[in-house]
C-alpha positions in Angstrom: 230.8 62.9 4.5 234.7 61.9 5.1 234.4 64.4 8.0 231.8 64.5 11.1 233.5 66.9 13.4 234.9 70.2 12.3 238.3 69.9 14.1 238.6 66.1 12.2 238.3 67.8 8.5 240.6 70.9 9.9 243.5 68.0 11.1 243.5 67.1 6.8 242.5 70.3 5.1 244.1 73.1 7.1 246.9 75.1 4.8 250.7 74.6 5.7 252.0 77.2 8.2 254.1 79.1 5.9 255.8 81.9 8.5 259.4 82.5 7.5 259.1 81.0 4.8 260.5 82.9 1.7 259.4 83.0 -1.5 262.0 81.0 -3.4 261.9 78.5 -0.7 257.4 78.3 -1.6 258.8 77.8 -4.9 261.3 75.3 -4.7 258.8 73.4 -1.9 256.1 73.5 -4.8 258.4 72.4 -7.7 259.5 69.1 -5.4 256.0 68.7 -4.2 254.3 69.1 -7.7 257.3 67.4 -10.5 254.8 67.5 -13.3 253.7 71.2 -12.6 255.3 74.0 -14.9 257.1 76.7 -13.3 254.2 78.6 -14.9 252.1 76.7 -12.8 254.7 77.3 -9.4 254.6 80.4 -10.1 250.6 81.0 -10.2 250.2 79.1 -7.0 253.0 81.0 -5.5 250.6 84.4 -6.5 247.8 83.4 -4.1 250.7 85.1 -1.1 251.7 88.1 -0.4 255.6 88.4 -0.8 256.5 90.7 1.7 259.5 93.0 1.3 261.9 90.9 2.9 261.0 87.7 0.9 258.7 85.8 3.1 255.4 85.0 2.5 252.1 85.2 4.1 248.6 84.0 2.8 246.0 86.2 1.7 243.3 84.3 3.2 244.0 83.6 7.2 243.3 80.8 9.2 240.8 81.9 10.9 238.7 82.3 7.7 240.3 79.4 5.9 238.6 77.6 9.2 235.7 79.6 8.3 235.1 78.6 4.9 235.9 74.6 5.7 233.1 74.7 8.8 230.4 76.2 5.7 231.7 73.2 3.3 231.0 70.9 6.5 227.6 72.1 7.0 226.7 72.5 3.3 224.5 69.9 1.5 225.6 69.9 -1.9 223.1 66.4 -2.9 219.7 68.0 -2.3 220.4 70.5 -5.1 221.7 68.0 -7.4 217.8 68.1 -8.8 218.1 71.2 -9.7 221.0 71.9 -12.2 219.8 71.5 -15.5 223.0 72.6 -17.3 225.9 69.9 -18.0 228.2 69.6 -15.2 231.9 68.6 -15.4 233.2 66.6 -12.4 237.0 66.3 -12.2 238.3 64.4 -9.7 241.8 64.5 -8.7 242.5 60.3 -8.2 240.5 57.6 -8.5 238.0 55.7 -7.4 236.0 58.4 -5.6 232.4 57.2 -4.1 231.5 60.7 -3.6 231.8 62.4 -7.4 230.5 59.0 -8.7 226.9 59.4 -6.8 227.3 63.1 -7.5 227.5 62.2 -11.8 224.9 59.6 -11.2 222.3 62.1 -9.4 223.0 64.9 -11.7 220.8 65.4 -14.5 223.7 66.2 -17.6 226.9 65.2 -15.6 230.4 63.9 -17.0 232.5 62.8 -14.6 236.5 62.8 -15.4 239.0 61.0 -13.3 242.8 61.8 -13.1 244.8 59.1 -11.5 248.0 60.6 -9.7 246.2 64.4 -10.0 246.6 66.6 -7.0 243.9 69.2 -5.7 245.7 71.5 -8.5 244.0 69.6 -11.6 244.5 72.8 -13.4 247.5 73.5 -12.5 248.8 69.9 -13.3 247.0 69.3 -16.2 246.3 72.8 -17.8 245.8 71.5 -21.4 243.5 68.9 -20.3 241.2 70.4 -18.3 241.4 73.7 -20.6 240.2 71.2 -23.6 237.4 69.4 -21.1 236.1 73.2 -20.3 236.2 74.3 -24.0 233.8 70.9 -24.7 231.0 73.0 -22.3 231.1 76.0 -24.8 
């Protein structure tokens, strides 16, 4: 709902141009980007590129299809299903305060909802133990 037009949710969510850009210099952007992440984490991030053989990176997933995937997110309706999932459901949400993932908890049937002030899109990554222990709860 924070988007109406495609080219409006593309302006905020479109990856960094990364051509040139070497490998160490992906790490070393990450590791000033992300303080709290471990270099275990940098290092996992930096695996979703190709390194090529002169030490730049590329993405495995181009534009175009990066495009791709946020025009279905646009146009899917995520609420009308909400009915239908009877298992629990863990809601993290990177930050606070977030209308969306609140009605989301309230319309789902088994939902927990999980806020982490500060976090970044890479929960995981920035808080492996604490998500890892919120997942193992599910089991």
């Amino acid at each position: 709902d924070r988007f109406a037009p495609l080219d409006d949710a593309w302006a905020v969510l479109a990856p960094p141009r990364l051509a040139g850009l070497t490998a160490e210099a992906l790490r070393a952007r990450l590791s000033a980007g992300h303080p709290g992440w471990s270099d275990e984490a940098v290092e996992a991030t930096t695996g979703n590129l190709r390194i090529h053989v002169d030490g730049t990176v590329a993405p495995w997933l181009d534009r175009e299809r990066h495009r791709a995937i946020v025009a279905s997110l646009l146009a899917h309706q995520p609420r009308e299903l909400y009915a239908q999932v009877g298992c629990p459901a863990l809601l993290l949400v990177a930050g606070a305060g977030n209308p969306a993932a609140t009605a989301a908890a309230a319309a789902l049937p088994h939902a927990e909802l999980v806020a982490f002030p500060g976090g970044d899109h890479d929960l995981h990554a920035q808080h492996p133990e604490q998500v890892a222990a919120l997942i193992r709860r599910l089991a």
